[in-house]
N, C-alpha and C positions, 0 to 999 in steps of 0.2 A: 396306343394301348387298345387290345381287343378284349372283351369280355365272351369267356368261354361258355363261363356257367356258374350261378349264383342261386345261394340257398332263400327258397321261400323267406324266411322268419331273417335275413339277412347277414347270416351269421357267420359265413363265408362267402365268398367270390375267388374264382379263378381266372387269370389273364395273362392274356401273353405281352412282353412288352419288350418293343425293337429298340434299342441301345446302338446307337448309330456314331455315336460322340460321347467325349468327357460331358459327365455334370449330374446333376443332380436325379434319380430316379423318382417319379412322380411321389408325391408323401399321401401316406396312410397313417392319421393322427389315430393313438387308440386301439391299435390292432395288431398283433403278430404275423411276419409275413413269413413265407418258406421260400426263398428264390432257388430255380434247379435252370442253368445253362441249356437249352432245348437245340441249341442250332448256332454254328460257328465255334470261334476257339475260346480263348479264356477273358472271364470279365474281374477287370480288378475292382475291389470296392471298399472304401470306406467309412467304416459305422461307429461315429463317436469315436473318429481320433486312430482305429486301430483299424489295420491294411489288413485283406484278407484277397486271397484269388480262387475264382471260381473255375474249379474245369468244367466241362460240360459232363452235365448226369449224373452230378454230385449235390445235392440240397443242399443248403446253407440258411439256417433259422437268425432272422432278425427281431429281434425285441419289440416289444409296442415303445412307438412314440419315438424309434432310432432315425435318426435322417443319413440317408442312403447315398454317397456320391461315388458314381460309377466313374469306370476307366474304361477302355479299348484299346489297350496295348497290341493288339493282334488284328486287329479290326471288329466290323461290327458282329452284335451276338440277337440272337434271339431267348430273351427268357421265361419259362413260366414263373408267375408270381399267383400263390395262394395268400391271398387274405385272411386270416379266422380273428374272429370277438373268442375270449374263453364262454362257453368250456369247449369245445373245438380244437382236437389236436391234430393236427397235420401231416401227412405223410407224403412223399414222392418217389416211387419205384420206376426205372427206365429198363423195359424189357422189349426182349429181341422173341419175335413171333415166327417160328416156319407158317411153311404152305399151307398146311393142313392144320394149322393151331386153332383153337374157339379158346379165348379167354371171358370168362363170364366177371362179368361187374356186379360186387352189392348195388344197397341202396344208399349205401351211404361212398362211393368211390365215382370221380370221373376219368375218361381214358381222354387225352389229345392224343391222335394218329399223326406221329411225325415224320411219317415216311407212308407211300401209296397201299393202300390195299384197297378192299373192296368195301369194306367198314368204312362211314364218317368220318370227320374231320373231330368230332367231338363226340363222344357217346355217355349220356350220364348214367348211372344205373338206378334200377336193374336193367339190364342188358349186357349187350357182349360185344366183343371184339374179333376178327376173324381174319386168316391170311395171314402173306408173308409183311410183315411192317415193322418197325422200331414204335410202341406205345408210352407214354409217359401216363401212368395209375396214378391218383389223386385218392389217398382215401382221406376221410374227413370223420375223423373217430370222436363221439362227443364220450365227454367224461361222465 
């Protein structure tokens, strides 16, 4: 698991996390997570009993306090996983950027760069994003 980027007051964190094998996805007691497929094919997963398949660049919201048992029917995947405590609502947008695109970031959104540009590998805002790449936007909207 890598940690992207985490809210001062704790309230969120964002990570990536490589799912190589069946089993258990690390546990987040307490918390609602947003899992979005970032890299590779589909991850299957099971929360409390009911089967669910994630395509890639698709979110999938889990509950606080669901325990998480993944699959890799396809092989391995790359995930983002957002953490949020309420009041913290969570969003995951996967956009395609030309050459000449500037994507501007609030203060309250992170961008992971999942394909090469000129931009970071992580950019939290305010800032921006820039270039030809594939971006995953994290916004982190409090209630």
């Amino acid at each position: 698991m890598r940690e992207l980027a985490r809210a001062d007051d704790g309230s969120w964190v964002v990570c990536l996390v490589d799912v190589g094998a069946d089993g258990p996805l690390p546990s987040r007691p307490g918390v609602r997570r947003l899992l979005t497929v970032v890299d590779g094919p589909v991850l299957g997963i099971d929360v409390e009993g009911a089967t669910h398949v994630l395509e890639p660049h698709r979110p999938f919201a889990v509950t606080a306090d669901a325990v998480v048992v993944a699959s890799v029917p396809e092989g391995p995947v790359r995930v983002l996983d957002v953490v949020v405590d309420d009041p913290v609502e969570p969003f995951v947008t996967v956009l395609e950027l030309g050459r000449s695109s500037i994507l501007p970031l609030a203060g309250d959104q992170v961008a992971h760069v999942l394909t090469r540009t000129e931009s970071p590998d992580v950019v939290t805002g305010p800032g921006e994003v820039s270039g030809r790449c594939t971006v995953a936007v994290v916004t982190l909207q409090r209630a």
